[in-house]
LOSETOR-359054 format. One record per residue (C-alpha): x, y, z; chain; residue number from 1. Coordinates in steps of 0.2 Angstrom, whole numbers. Example, Ala and Ser with C-alpha at 12.3 -4.5 7.8 and 13.67 -1.06 7.14 Angstrom:
<atoms>
(atom (62,-22,39),'A',1)
(atom (68,-5,36),'A',2)
</atoms>
This chain:
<atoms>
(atom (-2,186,497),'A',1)
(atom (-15,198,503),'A',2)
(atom (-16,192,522),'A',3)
(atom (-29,203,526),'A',4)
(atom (-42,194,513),'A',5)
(atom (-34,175,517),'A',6)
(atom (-25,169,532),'A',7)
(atom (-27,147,529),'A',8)
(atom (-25,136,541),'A',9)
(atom (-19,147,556),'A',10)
(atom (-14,140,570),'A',11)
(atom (-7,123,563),'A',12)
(atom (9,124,574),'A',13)
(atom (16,134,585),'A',14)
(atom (30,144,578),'A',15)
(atom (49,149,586),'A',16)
(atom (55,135,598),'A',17)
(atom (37,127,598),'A',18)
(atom (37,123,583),'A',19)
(atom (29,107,578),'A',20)
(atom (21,103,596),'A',21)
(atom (3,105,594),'A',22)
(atom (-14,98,585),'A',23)
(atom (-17,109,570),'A',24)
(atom (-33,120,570),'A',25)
(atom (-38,123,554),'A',26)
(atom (-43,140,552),'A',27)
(atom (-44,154,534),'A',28)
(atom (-52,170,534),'A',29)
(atom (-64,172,519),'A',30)
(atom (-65,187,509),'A',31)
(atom (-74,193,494),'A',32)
(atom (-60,181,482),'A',33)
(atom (-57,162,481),'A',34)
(atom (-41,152,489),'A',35)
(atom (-29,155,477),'A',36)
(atom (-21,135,476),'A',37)
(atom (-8,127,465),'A',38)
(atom (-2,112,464),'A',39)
(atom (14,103,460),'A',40)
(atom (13,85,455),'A',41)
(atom (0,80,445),'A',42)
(atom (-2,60,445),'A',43)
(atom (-14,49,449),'A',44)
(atom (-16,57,468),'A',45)
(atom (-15,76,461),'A',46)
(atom (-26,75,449),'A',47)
(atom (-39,66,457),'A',48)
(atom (-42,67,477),'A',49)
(atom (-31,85,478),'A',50)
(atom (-37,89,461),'A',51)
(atom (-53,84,452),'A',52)
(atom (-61,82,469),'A',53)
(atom (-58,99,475),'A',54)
(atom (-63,108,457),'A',55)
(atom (-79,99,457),'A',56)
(atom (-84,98,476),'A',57)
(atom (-77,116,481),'A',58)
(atom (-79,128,466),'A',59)
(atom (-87,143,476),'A',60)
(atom (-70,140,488),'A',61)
(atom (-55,138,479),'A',62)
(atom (-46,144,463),'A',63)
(atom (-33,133,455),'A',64)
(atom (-21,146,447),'A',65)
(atom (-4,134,443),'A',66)
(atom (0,117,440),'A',67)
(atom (18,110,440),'A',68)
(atom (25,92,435),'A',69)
(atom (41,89,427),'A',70)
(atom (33,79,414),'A',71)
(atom (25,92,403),'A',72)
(atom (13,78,393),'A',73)
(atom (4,76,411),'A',74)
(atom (4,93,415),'A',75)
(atom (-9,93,399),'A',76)
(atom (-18,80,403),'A',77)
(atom (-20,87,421),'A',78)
(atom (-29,102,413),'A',79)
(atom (-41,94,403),'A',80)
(atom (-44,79,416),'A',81)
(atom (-48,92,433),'A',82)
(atom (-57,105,419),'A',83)
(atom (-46,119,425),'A',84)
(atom (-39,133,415),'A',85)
(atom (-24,139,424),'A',86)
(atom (-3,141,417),'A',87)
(atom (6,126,418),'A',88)
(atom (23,126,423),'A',89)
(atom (40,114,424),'A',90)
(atom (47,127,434),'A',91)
(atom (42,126,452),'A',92)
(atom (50,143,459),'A',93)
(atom (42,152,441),'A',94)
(atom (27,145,445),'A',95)
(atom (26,155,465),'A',96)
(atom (34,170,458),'A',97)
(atom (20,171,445),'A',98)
(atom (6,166,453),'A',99)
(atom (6,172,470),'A',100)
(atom (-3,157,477),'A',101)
(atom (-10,155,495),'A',102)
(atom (-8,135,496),'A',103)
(atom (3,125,488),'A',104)
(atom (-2,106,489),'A',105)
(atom (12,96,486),'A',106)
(atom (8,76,477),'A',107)
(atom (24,74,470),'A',108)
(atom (36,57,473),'A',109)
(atom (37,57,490),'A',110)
(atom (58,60,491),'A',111)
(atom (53,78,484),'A',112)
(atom (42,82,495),'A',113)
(atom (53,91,506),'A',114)
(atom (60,102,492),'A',115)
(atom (42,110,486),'A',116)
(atom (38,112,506),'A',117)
(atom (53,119,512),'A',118)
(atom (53,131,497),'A',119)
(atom (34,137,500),'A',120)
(atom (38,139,518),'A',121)
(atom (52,149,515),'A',122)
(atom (40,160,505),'A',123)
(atom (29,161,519),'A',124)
(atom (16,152,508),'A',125)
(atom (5,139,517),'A',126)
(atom (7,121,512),'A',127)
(atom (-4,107,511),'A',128)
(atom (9,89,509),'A',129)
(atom (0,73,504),'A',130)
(atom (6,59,515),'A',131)
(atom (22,55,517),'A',132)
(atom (27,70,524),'A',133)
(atom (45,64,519),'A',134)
(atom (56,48,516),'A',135)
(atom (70,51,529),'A',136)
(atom (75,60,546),'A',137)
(atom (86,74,538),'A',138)
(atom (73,80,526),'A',139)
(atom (63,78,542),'A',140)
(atom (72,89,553),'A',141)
(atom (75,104,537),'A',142)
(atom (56,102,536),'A',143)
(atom (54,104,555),'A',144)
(atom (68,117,554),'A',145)
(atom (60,128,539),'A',146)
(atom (43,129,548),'A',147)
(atom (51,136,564),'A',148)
(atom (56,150,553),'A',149)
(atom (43,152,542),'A',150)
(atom (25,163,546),'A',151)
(atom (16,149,536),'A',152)
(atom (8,131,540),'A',153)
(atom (10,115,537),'A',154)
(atom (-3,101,535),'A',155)
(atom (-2,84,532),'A',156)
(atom (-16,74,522),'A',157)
(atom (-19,62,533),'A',158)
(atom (-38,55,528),'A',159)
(atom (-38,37,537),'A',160)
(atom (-41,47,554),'A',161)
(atom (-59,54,547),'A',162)
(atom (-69,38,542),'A',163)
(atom (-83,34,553),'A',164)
(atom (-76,18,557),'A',165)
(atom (-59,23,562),'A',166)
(atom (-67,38,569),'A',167)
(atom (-78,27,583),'A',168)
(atom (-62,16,589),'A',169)
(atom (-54,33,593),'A',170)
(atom (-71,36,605),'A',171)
(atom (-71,20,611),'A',172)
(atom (-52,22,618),'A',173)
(atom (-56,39,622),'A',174)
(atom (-69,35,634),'A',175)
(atom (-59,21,641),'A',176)
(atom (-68,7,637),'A',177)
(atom (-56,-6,641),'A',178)
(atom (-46,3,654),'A',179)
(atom (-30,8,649),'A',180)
(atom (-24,1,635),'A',181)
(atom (-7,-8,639),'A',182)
(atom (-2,-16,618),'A',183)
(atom (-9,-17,605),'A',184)
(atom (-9,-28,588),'A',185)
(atom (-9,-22,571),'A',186)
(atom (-11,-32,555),'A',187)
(atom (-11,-24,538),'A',188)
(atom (-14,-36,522),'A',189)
(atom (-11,-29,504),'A',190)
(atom (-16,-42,491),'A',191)
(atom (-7,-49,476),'A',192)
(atom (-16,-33,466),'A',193)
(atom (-14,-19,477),'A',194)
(atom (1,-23,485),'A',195)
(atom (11,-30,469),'A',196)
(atom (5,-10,461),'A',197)
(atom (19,-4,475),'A',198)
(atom (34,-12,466),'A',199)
(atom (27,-11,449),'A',200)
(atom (32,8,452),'A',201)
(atom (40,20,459),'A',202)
(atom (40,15,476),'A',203)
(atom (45,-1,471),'A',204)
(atom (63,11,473),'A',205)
(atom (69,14,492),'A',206)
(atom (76,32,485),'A',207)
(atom (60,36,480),'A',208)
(atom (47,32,493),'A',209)
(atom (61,26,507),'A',210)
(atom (50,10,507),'A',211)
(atom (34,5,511),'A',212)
(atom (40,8,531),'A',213)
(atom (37,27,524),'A',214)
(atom (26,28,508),'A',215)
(atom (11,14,514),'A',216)
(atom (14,13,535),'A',217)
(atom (13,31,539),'A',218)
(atom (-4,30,535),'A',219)
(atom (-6,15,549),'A',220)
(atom (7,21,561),'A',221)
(atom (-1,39,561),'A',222)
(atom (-17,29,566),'A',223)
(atom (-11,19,582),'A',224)
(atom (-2,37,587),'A',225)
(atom (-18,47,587),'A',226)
(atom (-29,32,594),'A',227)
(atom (-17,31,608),'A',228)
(atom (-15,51,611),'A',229)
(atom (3,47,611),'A',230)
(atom (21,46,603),'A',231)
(atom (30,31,598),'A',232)
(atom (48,29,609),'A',233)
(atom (55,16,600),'A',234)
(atom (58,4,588),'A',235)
(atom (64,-14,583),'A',236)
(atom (60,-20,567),'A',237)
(atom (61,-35,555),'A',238)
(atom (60,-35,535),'A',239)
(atom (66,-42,519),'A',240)
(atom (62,-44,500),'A',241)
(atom (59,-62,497),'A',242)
(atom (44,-63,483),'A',243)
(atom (46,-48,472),'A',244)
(atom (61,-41,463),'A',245)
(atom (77,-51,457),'A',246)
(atom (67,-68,467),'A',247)
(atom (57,-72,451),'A',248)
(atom (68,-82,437),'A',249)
(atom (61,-72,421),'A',250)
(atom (56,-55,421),'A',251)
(atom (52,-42,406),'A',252)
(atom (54,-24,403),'A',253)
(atom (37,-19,405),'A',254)
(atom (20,-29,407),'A',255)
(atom (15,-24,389),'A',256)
(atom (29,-31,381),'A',257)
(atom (35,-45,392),'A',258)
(atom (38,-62,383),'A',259)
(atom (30,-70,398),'A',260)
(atom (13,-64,398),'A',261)
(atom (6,-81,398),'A',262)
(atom (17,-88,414),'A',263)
(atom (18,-74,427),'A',264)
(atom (4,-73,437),'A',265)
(atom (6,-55,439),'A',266)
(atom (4,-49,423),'A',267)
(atom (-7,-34,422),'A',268)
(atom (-12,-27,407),'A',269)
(atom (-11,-7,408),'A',270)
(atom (-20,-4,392),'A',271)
(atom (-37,-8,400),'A',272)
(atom (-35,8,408),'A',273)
(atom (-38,25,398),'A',274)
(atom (-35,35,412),'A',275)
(atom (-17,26,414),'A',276)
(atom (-15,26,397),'A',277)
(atom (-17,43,395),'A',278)
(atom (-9,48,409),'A',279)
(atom (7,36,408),'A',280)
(atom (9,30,394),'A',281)
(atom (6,43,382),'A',282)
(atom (18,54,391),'A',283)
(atom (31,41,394),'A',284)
(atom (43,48,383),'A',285)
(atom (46,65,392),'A',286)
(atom (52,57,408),'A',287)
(atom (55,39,406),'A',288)
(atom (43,33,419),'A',289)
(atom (35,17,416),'A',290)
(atom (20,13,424),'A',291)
(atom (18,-7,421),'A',292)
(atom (35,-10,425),'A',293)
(atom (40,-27,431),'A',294)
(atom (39,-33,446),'A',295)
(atom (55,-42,446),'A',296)
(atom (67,-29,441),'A',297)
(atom (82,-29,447),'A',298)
(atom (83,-13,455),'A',299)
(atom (70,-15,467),'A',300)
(atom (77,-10,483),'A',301)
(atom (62,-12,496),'A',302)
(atom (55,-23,509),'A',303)
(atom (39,-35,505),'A',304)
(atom (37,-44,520),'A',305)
(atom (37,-30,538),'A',306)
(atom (36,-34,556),'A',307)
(atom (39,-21,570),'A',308)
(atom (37,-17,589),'A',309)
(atom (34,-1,594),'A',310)
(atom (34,2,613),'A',311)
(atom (25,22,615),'A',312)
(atom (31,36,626),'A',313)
(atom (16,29,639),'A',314)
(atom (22,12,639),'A',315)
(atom (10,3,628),'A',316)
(atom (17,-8,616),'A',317)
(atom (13,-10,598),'A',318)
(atom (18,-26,586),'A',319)
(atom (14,-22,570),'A',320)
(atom (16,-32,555),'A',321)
(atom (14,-27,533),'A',322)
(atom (12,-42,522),'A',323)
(atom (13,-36,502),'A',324)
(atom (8,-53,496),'A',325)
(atom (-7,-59,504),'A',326)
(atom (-22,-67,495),'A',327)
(atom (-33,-55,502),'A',328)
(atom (-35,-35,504),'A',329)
(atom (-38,-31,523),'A',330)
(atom (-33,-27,541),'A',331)
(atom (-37,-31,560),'A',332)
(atom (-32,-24,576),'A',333)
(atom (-34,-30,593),'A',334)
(atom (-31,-15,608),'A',335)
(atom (-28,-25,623),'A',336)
(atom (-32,-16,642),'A',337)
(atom (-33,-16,659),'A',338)
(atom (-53,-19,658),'A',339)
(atom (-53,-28,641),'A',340)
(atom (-51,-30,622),'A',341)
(atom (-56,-22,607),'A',342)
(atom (-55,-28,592),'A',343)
(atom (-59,-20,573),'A',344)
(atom (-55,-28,555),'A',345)
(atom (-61,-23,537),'A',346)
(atom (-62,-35,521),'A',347)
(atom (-57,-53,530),'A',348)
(atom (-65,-62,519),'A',349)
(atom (-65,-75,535),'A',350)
(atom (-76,-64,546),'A',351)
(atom (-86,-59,533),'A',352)
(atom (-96,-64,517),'A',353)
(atom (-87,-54,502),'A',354)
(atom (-95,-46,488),'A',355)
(atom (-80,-35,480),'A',356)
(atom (-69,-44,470),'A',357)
(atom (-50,-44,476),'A',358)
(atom (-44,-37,459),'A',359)
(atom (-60,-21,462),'A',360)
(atom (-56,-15,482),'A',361)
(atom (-43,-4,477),'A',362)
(atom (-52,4,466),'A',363)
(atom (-69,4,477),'A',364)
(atom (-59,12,491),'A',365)
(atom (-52,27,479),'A',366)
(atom (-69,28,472),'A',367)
(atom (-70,49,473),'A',368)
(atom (-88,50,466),'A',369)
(atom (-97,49,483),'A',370)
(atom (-111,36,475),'A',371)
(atom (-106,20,489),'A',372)
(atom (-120,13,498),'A',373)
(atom (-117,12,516),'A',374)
(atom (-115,-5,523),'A',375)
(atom (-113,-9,541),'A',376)
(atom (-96,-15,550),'A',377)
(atom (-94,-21,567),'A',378)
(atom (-82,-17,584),'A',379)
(atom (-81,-27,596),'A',380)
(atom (-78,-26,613),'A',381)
(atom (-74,-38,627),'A',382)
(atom (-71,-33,645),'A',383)
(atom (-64,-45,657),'A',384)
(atom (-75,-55,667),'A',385)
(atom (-93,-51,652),'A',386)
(atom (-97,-59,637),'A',387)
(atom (-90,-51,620),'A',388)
(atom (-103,-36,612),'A',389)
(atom (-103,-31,593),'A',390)
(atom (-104,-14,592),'A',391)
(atom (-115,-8,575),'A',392)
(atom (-104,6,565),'A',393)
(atom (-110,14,548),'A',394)
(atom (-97,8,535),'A',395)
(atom (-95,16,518),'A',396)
(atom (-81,11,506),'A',397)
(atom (-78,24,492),'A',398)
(atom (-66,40,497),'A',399)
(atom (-56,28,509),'A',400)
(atom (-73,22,522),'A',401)
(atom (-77,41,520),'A',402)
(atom (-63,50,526),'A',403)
(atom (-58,58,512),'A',404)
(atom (-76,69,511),'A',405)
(atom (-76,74,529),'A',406)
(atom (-58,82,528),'A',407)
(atom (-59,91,513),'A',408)
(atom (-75,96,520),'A',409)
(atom (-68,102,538),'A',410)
(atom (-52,110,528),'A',411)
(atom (-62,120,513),'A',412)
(atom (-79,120,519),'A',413)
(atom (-78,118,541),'A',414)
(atom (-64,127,546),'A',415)
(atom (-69,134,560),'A',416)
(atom (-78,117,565),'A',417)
(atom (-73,112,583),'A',418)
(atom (-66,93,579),'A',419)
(atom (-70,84,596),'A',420)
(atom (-58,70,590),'A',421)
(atom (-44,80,586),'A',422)
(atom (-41,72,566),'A',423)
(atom (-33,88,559),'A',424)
(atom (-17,82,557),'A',425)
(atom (1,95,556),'A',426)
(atom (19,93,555),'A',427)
(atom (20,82,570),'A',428)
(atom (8,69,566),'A',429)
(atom (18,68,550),'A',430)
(atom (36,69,557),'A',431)
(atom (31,55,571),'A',432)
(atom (20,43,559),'A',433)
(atom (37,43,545),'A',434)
(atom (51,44,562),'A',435)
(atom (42,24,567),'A',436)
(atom (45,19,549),'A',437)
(atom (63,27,548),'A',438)
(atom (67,19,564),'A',439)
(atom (62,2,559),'A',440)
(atom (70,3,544),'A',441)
(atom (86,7,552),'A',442)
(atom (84,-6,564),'A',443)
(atom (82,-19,550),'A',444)
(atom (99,-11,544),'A',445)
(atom (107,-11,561),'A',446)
(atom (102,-25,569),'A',447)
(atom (97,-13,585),'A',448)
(atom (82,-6,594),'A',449)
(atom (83,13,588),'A',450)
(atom (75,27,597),'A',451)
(atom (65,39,590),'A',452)
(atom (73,54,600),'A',453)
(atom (90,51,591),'A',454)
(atom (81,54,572),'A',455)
(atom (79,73,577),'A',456)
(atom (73,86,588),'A',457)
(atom (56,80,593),'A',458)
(atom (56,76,608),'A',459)
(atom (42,60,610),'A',460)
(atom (29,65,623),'A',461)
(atom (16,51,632),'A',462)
(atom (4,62,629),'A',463)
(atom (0,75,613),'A',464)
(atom (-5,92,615),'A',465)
(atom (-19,97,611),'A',466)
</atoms>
């Protein structure tokens, strides 16, 4: 790479000993040639939101010069679905040597993520992971290992942290508000569409995604640890797979073929979708992956219902709870402090009037085209001793309530932007959001509170360093 015409994304870590200890400051140096980015894993996240999005929305900025998928049928598709025209490769370590990329965004199955990082580090290549960082606290610590060695950077994808709404209960706590906050209570509802998709593939396999402690709750533990500027201690969990997998009497070999279309409530019918079509099906005979598997195959190996506490570095305490089966598609959270309470929610149909059907928020919340109206959502806030107040905050569902826009924005577009909240997120933030879901997972298997200390090397801090 010519590091006197691109340096991305300096200052994400601290190298040496430091390594891994502070808030990422996105930074690149522009020259007269664009960000030279490949990408390696091309499904349904690589080819839209890290792909697609990027070629349409950043043209002037960045150059996609390799793609890489073991599946070679996708890899075609991948070409023609983004409107690139770059090589295509099955052959990761080809792909680098050829190429000479500056970033390497990594969208692969989560239990290869460490592979494609390590080995782009190693090259002294910057890296850019979709969320999970990884699945368990081994590839967590080679992945902490590698970029103490390496000149390059690591970011995590973390896009939750820059919607508008998420964004003002991070200024809310910020400004103290309610005192200092002392616990807090965290509900997540995936509805009998969304959260039956999970064990319909891939992650539906613990060796996979390392469960939906890894692959879904990052996303929700990295919240509560940037809203409360702090790292999780540790961790006692609950879980347990009592709907899904072998719990069902019948099951099929795939929702296309399965003789009991007409009696499971699940069935979802794949061919509806040209884009999954095309993507999935048509290519499924160069990998075997299915993409309508059924929910009640015997090999499914992760939890469906989820419950942990979560007591922080600064003593607050977080109970947190994951339900994969719920009737409805939403989540509330109540901070409780000294002087007060806040609470936030999206999509309870109870709180609200619903216009979205259940079967249509998924796809309203991955909606890339930046064409959602705004609506308008409500925090509230109660302090001791006051009546309750609703606090107005401008809503918009598409691109996950907006976050996905602003940080592609402040990483190709902003870099240099001064973030007052601090949403750039680097190895840290994704080492301590996966270390609360390893933990509870072990907990579960152990019986036993587990501290986050004893996964690796981090050290948890009350406080992070910004």
């Amino acid at each position: 790479m010519n590091t006197s015409r691109r340096s991305f994304l300096t200052g994400i870590s601290l190298l040496a000993a430091n390594a891994a200890l502070s808030v990422p400051k996105m930074k690149w140096v522009l020259g007269d040639q664009k960000l030279r980015v490949v990408l390696v894993g091309t499904g349904i996240r690589g080819t839209s939101f890290w792909g697609k999005r990027l070629v349409e929305n950043y043209p002037e900025l960045i150059q996609f010069v390799g793609l890489c998928d073991i599946n070679p049928g996708r890899l075609e598709y991948a070409l023609e679905y983004m409107g690139v025209d770059c090589p295509t490769y099955t052959n990761f370590d080809r792909m680098l040597d050829e190429t000479m990329p500056d970033l390497i965004i990594v969208t692969t199955v989560d239990a290869t993520h460490h592979t494609y990082i390590i080995k782009g580090l190693g090259r002294n290549i910057d890296v850019l992971t979709e969320k999970p960082l990884t699945i368990d606290e081994e590839k967590c610590q080679q992945i902490i290992d590698a970029e103490r060695r390496s000149r390059a950077n690591l970011i995590v994808g973390f896009n939750y942290r820059w919607s508008p709404y998420m964004t003002r209960i991070k200024e809310l706590l910020m400004e103290e508000t309610i005192g200092k906050i002392t616990s807090v209570d965290f509900n997540w509802y995936l509805n009998t569409y969304h959260g039956a998709s999970y064990f319909r593939r891939w992650h539906g396999l613990r060796q996979a995604g390392g469960t939906l402690w890894i692959h879904k709750a990052t996303h929700h533990f990295d919240l509560v640890n940037w809203w409360l500027d702090s790292d999780p201690a540790e961790v006692y969990a609950y879980g347990d797979l009592e709907l899904y997998g072998e719990n069902n009497p019948f099951r099929g070999d795939n929702c296309r073929s399965c003789p009991h279309q007409g009696d499971c409530k699940f069935y979802w019918d794949i061919t509806r979708d040209q884009r999954l079509m095309d993507l999935y099906v048509k290519n499924e005979h160069h990998d075997g992956y299915i993409r309508d598997n059924c929910l009640f195959r015997r090999e499914i190996n992760i939890y469906d219902k989820m419950s942990a506490q979560i007591r922080y570095a600064n003593n607050v305490v977080v109970n947190y709870s994951l339900t994969t089966y719920s009737p409805f598609e939403g989540w509330r959270i109540a901070f409780n402090g000294t002087d007060g309470r806040i609470e936030a929610w999206q999509d309870i149909p109870y709180f609200q009037e619903m216009e979205v059907d259940q079967a249509e928020l998924h796809a309203a919340e991955m909606d890339q085209s930046g064409t959602e109206e705004f609506d308008t959502k409500h925090i509230v806030v109660h302090k001791l001793w006051n009546d309750f107040e609703a606090l107005p905050v401008s809503y918009e569902r598409a691109g996950h309530g907006g976050g996905d826009q602003r940080l592609h924005d402040q990483i190709f577009r902003h870099p240099d932007q001064k973030d007052p909240f601090d949403r750039a997120a680097g190895i840290r933030d994704g080492a301590m959001s996966i270390l609360i879901g390893v933990a509870a997972r072990n907990s579960i298997e152990t019986g036993d509170p587990v501290r986050i200390a004893s996964l690796t090397n981090l050290e948890p801090r009350a406080r992070r360093l910004s």
